[in-house]
N, C-alpha and C positions, 0 to 999 in steps of 0.2 A: 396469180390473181389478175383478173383482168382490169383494163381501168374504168368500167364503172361502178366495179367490186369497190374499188379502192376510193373514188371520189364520191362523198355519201351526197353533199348539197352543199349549195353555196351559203358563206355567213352575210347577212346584211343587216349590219347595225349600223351606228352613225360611226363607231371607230373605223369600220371598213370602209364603209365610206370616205371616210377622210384619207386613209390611206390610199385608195383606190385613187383619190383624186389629183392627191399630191406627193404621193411617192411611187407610183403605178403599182402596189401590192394588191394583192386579189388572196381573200382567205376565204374557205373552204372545210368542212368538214370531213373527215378521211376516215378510213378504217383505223381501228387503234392498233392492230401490228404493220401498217404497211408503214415501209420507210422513208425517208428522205429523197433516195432516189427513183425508187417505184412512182412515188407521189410529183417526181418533175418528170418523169416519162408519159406520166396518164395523165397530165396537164397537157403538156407539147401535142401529146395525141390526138384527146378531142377538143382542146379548141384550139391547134394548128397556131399557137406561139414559141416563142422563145424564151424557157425560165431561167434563171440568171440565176438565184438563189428560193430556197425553200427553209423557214424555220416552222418548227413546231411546237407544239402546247400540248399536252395530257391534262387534261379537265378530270377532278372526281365526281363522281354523280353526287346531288343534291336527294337529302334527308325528307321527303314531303311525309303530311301525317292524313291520311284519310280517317277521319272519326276515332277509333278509338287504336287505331293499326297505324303501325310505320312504316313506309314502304323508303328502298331506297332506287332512284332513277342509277341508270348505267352509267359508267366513267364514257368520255368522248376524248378525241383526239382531234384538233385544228391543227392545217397547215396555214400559213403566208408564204403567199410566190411574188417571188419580183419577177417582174415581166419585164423583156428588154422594151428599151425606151423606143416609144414611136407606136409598138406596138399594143394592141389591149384586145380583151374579152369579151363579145359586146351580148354575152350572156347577162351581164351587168349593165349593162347601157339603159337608164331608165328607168333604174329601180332605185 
């Protein structure tokens, strides 16, 4: 897989936020089979850091109801990179 396969978009909520600010994590939505390690290789790549550690989450997809029909949204997978200190992402810078 290549690393744009693998990195789908960046998360920005106020948790990442926070994290981003005060513990230099940067989270990310990723493919739901790529790994641990794929997912800190296609970090380092394109945006040229250094990731120190990578956890991850498996999200189920949520139940929505159009009118009289169930539909169900697709499961996701988030990663959190810690990024060595000093260094940051400035894909994030501003948002």
């Amino acid at each position: 897989m290549e690393a744009y396969q693998i990195i789908r978009r960046p998360v920005i909520t106020e948790k990442s936020n926070r994290l981003k600010d005060a513990e230099n994590k940067y989270t990310f939505e990723v493919h739901p089979e790529a790994n641990k390690t794929e997912i800190k290789k296609a970090i380092e790549e394109l945006f040229k850091v250094k990731v120190l550690t990578v956890n991850t989450v498996r999200l189920p997809g949520k139940q929505k109801r159009f009118g009289a029909s169930l539909t169900r949204q697709a499961d996701r997978k988030k990663a959190v990179a810690t990024v060595k200190k000093g260094e940051r992402i400035e894909f994030f810078e501003g948002a």
